[in-house]
DOMILO-534894 format. One line per 10 residues: number of its first residue (from 1); for each residue x, y, z of C-alpha. Coordinates in nm, 2 decimals. Layout:
BEGIN
NUM	X/Y/Z  ...
This chain:
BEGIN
1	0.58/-0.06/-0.54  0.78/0.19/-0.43  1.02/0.44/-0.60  1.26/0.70/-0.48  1.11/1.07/-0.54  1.44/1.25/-0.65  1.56/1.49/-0.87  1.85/1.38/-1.01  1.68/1.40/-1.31  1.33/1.31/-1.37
11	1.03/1.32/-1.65  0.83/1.06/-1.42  0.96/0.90/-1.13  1.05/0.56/-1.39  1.26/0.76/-1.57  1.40/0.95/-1.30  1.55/0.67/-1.20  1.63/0.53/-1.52  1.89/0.82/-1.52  2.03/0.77/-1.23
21	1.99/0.40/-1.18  1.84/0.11/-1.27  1.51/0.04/-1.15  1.60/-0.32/-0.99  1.53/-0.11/-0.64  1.16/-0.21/-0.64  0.99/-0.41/-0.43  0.68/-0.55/-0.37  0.46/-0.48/-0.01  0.53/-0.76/0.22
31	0.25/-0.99/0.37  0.22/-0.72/0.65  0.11/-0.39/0.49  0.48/-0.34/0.52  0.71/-0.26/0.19  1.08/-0.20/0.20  1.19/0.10/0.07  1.47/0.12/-0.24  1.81/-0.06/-0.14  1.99/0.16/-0.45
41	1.80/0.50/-0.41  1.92/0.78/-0.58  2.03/1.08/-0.34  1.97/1.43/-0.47  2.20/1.65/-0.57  2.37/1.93/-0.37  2.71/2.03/-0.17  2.79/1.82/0.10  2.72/1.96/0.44  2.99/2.00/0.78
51	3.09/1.70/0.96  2.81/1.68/1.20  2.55/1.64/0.90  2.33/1.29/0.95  2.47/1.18/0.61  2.79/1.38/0.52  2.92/1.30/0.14  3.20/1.08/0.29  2.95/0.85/0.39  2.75/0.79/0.08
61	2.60/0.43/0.04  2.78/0.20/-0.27  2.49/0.28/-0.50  2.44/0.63/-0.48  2.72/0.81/-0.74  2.50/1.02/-0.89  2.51/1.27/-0.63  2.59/1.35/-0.25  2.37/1.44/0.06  2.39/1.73/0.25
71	2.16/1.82/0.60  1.79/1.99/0.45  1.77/2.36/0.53  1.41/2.28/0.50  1.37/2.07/0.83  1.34/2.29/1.13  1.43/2.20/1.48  1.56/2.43/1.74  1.93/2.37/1.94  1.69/2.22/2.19
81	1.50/2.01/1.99  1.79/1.84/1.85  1.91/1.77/2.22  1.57/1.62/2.32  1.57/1.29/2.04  1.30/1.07/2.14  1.29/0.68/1.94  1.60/0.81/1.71  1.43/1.12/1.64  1.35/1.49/1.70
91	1.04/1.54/1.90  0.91/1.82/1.67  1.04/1.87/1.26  0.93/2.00/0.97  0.99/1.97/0.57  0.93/2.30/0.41  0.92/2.28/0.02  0.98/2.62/-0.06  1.35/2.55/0.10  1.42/2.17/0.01
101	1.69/2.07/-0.24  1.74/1.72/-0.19  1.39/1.60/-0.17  1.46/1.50/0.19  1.24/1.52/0.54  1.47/1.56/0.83  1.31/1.40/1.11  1.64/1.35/1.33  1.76/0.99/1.22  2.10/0.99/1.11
111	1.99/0.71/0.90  2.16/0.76/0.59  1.83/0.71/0.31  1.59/0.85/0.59  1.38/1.06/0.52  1.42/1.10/0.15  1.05/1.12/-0.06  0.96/0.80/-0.27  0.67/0.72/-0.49  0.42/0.41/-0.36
121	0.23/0.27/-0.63  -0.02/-0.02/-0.76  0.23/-0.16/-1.00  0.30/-0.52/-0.86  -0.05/-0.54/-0.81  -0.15/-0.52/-1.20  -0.23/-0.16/-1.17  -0.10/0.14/-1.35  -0.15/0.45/-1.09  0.11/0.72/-1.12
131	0.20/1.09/-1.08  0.32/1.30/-1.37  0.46/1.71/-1.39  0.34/1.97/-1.46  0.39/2.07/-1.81  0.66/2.34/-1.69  0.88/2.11/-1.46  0.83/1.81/-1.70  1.02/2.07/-1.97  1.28/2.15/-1.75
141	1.36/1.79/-1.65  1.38/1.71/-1.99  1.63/1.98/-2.07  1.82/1.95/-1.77  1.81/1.53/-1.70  2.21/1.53/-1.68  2.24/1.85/-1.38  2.03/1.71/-1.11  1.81/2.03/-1.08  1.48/1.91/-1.16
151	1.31/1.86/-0.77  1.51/2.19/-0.73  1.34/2.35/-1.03  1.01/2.19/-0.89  1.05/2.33/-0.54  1.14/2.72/-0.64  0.84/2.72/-0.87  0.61/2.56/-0.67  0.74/2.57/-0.34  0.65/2.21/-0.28
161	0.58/1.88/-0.45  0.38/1.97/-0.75  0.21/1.66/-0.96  -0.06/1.50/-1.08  -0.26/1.25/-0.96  -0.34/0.93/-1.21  -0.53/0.64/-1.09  -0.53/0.41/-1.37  -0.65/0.02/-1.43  -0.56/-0.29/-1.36
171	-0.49/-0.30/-0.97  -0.85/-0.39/-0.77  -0.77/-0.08/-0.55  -0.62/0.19/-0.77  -0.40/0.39/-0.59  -0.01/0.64/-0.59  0.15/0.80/-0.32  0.44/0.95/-0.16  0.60/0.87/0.13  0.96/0.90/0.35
181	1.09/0.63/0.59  1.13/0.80/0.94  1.41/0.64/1.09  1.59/0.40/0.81  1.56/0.23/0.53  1.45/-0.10/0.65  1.16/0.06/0.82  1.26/-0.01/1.16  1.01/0.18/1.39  1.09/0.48/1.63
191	0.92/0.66/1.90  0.64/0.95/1.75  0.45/1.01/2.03  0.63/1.38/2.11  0.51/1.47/1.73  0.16/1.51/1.90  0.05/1.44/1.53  0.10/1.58/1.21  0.05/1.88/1.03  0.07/1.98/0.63
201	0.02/2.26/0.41  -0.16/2.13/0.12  -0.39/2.18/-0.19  -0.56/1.88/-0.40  -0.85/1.81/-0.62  -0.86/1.48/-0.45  -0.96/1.32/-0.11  -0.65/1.13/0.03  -0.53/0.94/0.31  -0.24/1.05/0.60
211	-0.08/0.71/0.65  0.14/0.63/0.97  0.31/0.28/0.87  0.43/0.05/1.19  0.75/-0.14/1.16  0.67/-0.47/1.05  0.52/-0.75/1.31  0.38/-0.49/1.54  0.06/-0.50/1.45  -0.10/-0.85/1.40
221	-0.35/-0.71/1.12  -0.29/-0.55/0.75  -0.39/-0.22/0.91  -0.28/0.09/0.93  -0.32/0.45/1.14  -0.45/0.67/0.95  -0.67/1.02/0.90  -0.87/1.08/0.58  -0.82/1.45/0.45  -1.06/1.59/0.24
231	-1.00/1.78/-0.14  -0.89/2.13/-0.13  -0.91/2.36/-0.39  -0.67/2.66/-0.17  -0.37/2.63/-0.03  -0.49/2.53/0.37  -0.29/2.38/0.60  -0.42/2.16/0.90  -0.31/2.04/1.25  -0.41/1.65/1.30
241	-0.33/1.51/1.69  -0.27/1.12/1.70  -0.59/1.13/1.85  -0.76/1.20/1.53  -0.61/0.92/1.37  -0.77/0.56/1.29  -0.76/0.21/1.17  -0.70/0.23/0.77  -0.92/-0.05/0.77  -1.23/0.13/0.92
251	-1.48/0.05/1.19  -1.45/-0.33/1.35  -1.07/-0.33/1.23  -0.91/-0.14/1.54  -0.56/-0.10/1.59  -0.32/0.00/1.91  -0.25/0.34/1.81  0.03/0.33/2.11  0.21/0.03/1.95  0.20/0.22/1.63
261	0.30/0.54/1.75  0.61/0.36/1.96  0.71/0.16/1.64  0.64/0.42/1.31  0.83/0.34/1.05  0.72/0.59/0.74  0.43/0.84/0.65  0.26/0.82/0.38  0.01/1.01/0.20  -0.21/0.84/-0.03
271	-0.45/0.88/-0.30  -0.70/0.59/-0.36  -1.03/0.56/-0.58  -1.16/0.44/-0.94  -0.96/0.41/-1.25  -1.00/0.74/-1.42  -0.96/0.94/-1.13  -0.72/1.25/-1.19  -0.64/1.55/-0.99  -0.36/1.84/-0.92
281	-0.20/1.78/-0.53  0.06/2.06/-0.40  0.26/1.98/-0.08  0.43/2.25/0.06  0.46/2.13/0.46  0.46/1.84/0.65  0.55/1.86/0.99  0.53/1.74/1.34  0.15/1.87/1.53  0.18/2.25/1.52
291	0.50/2.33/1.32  0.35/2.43/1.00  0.24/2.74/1.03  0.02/3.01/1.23  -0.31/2.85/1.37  -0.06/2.54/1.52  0.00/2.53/1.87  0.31/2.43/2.02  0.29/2.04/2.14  0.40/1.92/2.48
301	0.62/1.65/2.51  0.46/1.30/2.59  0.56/0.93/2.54  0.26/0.83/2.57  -0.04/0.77/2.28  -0.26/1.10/2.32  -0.62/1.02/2.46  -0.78/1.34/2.36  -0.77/1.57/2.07  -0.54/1.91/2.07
311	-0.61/2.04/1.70  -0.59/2.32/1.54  -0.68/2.59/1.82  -0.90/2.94/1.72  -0.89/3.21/1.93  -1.24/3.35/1.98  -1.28/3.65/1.87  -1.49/3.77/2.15  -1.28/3.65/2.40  -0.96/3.49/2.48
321	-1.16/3.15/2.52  -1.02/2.91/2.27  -1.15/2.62/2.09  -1.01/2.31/1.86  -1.07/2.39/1.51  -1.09/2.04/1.37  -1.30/1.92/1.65  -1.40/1.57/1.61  -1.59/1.29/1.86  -1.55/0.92/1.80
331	-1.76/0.70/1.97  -1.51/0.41/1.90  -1.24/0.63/2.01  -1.41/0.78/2.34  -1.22/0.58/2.59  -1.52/0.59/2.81  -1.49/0.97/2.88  -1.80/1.02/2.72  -1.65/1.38/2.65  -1.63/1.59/2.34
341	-1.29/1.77/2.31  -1.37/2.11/2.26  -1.10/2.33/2.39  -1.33/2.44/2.67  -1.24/2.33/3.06  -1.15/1.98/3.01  -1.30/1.92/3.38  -1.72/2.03/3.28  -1.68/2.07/2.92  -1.80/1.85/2.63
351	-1.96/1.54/2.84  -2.28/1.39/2.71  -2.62/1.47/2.85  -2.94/1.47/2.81  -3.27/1.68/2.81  -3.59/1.69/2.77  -3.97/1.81/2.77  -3.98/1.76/3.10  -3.91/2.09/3.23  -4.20/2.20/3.03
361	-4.44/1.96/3.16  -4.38/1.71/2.93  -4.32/1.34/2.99  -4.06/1.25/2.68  -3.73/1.03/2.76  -3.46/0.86/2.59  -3.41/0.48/2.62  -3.12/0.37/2.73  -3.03/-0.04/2.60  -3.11/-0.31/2.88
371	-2.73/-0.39/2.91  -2.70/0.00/3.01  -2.69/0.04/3.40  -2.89/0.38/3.44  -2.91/0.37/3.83  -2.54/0.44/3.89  -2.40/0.72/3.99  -2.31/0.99/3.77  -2.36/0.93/3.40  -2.47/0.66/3.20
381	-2.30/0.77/2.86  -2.00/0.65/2.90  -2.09/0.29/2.97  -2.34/0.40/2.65  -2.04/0.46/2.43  -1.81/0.19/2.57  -2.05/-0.08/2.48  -2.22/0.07/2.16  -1.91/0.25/1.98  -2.15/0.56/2.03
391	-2.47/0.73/2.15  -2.74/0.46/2.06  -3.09/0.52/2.25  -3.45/0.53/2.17  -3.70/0.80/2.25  -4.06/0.80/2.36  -4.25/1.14/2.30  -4.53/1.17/2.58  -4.82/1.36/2.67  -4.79/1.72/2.87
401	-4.63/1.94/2.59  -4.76/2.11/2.31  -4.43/2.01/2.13  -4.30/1.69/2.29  -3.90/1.65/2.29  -3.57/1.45/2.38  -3.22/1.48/2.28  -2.83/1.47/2.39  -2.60/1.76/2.41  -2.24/1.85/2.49
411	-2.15/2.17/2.63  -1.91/2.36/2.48  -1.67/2.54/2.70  -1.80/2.47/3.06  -2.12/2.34/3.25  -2.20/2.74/3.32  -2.26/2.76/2.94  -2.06/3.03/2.89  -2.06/3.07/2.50  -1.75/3.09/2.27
421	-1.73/3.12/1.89  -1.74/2.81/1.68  -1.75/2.96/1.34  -1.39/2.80/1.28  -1.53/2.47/1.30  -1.73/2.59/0.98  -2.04/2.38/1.06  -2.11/2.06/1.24  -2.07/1.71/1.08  -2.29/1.41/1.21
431	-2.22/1.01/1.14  -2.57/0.87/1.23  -2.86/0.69/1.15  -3.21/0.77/1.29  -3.56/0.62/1.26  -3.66/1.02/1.28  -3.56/1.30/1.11  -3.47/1.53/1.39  -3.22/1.88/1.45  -2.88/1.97/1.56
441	-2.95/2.26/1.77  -2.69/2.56/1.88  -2.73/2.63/2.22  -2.68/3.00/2.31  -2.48/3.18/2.60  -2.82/3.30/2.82  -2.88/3.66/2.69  -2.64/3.66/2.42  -2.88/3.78/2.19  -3.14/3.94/2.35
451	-3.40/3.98/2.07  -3.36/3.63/1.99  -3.59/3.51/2.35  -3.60/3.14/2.35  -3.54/3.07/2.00  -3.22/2.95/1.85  -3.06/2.82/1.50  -3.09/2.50/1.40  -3.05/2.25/1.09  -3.27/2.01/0.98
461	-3.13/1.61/1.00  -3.34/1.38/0.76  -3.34/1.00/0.91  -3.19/0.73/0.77  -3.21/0.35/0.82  -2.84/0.31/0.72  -2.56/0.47/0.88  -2.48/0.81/0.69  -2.22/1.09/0.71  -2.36/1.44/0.64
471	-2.17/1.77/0.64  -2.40/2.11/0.76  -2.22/2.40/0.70  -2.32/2.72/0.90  -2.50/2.83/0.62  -2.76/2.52/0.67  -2.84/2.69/1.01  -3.21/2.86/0.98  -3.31/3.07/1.31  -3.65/2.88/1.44
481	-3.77/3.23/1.57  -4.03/3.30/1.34  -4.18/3.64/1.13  -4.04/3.95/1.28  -3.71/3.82/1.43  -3.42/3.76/1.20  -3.09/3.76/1.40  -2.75/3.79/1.25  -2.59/3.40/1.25  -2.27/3.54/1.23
491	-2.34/3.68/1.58  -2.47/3.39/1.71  -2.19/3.16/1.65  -1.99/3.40/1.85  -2.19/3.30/2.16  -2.25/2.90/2.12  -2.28/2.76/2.50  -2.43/2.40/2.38  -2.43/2.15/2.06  -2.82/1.99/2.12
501	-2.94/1.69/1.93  -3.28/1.76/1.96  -3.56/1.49/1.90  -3.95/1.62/1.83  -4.23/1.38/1.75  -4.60/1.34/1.88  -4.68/1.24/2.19  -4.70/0.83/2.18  -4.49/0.79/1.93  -4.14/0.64/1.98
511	-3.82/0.65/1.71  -3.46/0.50/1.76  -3.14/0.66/1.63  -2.73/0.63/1.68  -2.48/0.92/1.67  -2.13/0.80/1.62  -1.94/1.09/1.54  -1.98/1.46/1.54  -1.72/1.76/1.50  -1.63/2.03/1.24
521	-1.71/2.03/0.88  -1.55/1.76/0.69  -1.39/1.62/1.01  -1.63/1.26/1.01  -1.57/1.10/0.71  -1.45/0.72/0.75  -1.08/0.60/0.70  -1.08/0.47/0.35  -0.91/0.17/0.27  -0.53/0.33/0.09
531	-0.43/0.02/-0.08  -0.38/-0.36/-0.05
């Protein structure tokens, strides 16, 4: 179900409606994923804006009395930006709480209802999921129904969408949300790709889902792209590239991101989980890849799906190296690169390799799969990753060295292993299983810290015969140097050259493990299922 969020006047988005019109708008999602958006939404309250407005107040649809639309001072777009419309649409926006009065997202469209926020719920599916005000905004929509000033009231104190999550009983997958058609009403799909992604200012006690809905019939499956985003106690605000995004359905329901991206039809953002479930959420931004704040980076144009990451981008504070905050490799998502995206030089950074005892006089090796042609030339990782949806090998420990050892690695920013600071990326995050416990190992620039000799900071992976996502925050790193040598990790992570996957066992035994993703803290968990 799905309800206009406006603020003509509002206790809960039911009676909000109530006051402003009936609530025979609802609908029910279609067999596609797909719902239709209110046909006798309520438009927001405000002064009409000048004749080139998307929706000036001439032009207000038959069921829309209360009130009249004017352009949102909250949607940013430059003279240029405006001239550049890509699909029906701006190529870069942004929705700003802290200067919204109509509840609207300007995105470009001169659909009349686009844009404006709405409420997706579990109701037609038996459930009883909803949001509810704060205490403060709940007071002043009660005292105020017949002005129209309530999302106004809601946006100068809280400078964004302020509510509370309720997942209640009755629906098999409990879940609320809010969401704003892009370019009409009916859903009809336009052109994303120039957004580079999305970005959003946010806080929230609860995990929930970034939703980018397809016009319906593109897609042949009830799937959907979409990125998970983890709870947030502070205000933070992230950059997510189309690149990050997945299929809603998770792994073995994959989607054409390209077809989505050509044919979006509304964002949503969605809170999912077990009846009972409750939490704060504060929006304050959502805009187009890099437009919500400092830490984005500007996003060239493109009409085509983005095959590698462009993040949130961290200067080094060492040099003026940078690197992609939210880094994240996918094995199902590779495109047979077999490359992490780093930041670094695209050209020698971030492709799969692998090392061993060897050097040392060792005679340990990784297994490759039979169907995996080792012989040809250059590497065998990305036929690996192609076939396997990610780094799956055994290892054999042989005879030769004292502490027999295999592994893959990445290089950071180049094959010179030159080192950079990752201590944006907060710690590393694995999706794996392993017959053998073994380490993730931070590679340093040669001589970067000279006390440290050979030894280097690792964290300790424990195996598992079912596939697991684990988070190990910097502070899991433990220097392996032993008594007498305790380097500063804070000045190590200024100088990272390598990410090492390191595999130790004794000699004759063998083990077996798969790495399907790794990137920044809190970047790997799967795409949870938002809804029917």
């Amino acid at each position: 179900m799905k309800r206009l969020f406006a603020g003509c006047v509002a206790v809960s988005f039911a009676t909000m409606l109530a006051a402003c019109g009936d609530d025979s708008s609802s609908t029910s999602p279609d067999t596609s994923g797909n719902e239709s958006s209110s046909s006798s939404a309520v438009i927001l309250s405000g002064d009409s804006h000048d004749e080139s407005s998307p929706s000036s107040s001439s032009e207000l649809p038959p069921d829309t009395t209360c009130c009249k639309v004017k352009e949102s001072s909250s949607s940013v777009a430059s003279s240029e930006s405006r001239a550049l419309v890509s699909g029906g649409v701006w190529p870069k926006f942004l929705w700003d709480g802290s200067a919204d009065e109509e509840g609207r997202v300007v995105t470009g469209s001169d659909g009349e209802m686009a844009g404006y926020w709405y409420e997706i719920n579990d109701i037609d599916d038996g459930g009883s999921s909803k949001f509810t005000f704060p205490p403060d905004i709940k007071k002043a929509c009660d005292e105020n129904w017949y002005t129209g000033t309530c999302y106004e009231f809601m946006m100068e104190t809280y400078g964004g969408i302020k509510e509370k999550v309720v997942l209640g009983a009755g629906a098999e997958v409990p879940h609320v949300g809010l969401g704003f058609n892009i370019l009409n009403e009916e859903q009809e799909g336009a052109d994303v790709s120039e957004w580079g992604g999305l970005c959003l200012e946010y806080s929230s006690d609860l995990d929930f889902n970034v939703w980018l809905q397809a016009e319906d019939g593109t897609l042949t499956i009830d799937c959907q792209l979409a990125y998970h985003l983890s709870a947030s106690d502070s205000v933070k605000m992230v950059d997510i590239p189309w690149s990050k995004f997945g299929s809603s359905c998770g792994f073995g329901m994959d989607i054409d991101a390209s077809k989505v991206l050509a044919n979006a039809a509304a964002v949503h953002l969605r809170f999912n989980g077990k009846a009972g479930d409750t939490g704060d959420f504060l929006l304050k931004k959502i805009g187009s890849l890099g437009q919500c704040g400092s830490g984005s980076v500007p996003v060239s144009s493109s009409a085509v799906a983005p095959k590698s990451s462009s993040s949130s981008v961290v200067e080094s504070s060492s040099s003026a190296k940078l690197i992609i905050g939210n880094m994240l490799w996918d094995g199902y998502n590779d495109r047979g690169e077999g490359q992490v995206e780093t930041g670094g030089d695209s050209r020698t950074s971030g492709y799969w390799y692998e090392f061993n005892d060897r050097v040392k006089g060792g005679a340990s090796a990784l297994q490759f799969p039979s169907d995996i042609d080792t012989l040809i030339y250059g590497s065998p990782f990305p036929e690996l990753i192609e076939k396997h949806h990610g780094i799956e090998l055994g290892v054999k420990f042989g005879d030769g060295y004292e502490k027999p050892y295999a592994g893959v690695a990445f290089n950071v920013w180049n094959e010179e292993q030159e080192g950079v600071n990752v201590s944006p990326w907060g710690g590393i995050c694995l999706q794996y299983k392993s017959s053998i416990d073994f380490e993730i190992e931070l590679g340093l620039e040669d001589g970067a810290i000279p006390t440290m000799g050979s030894c280097s900071f690792v964290a300790s992976v424990p195996a598992s015969t079912s596939e697991k996502i684990s988070d190990f925050v910097w502070e899991k790193f433990k220097n392996n140097c032993g008594a007498g040598v305790s380097p500063d990790l804070t000045d190590a992570l200024k100088k990272v050259a390598s990410v090492r996957l390191k595999f130790s066992g004794a000699a004759g035994t063998t083990g077996e493990f798969l790495i399907e993703r790794i990137g920044a803290v809190g970047m790997c968990h799967d795409m949870i299922p938002a809804g029917p």
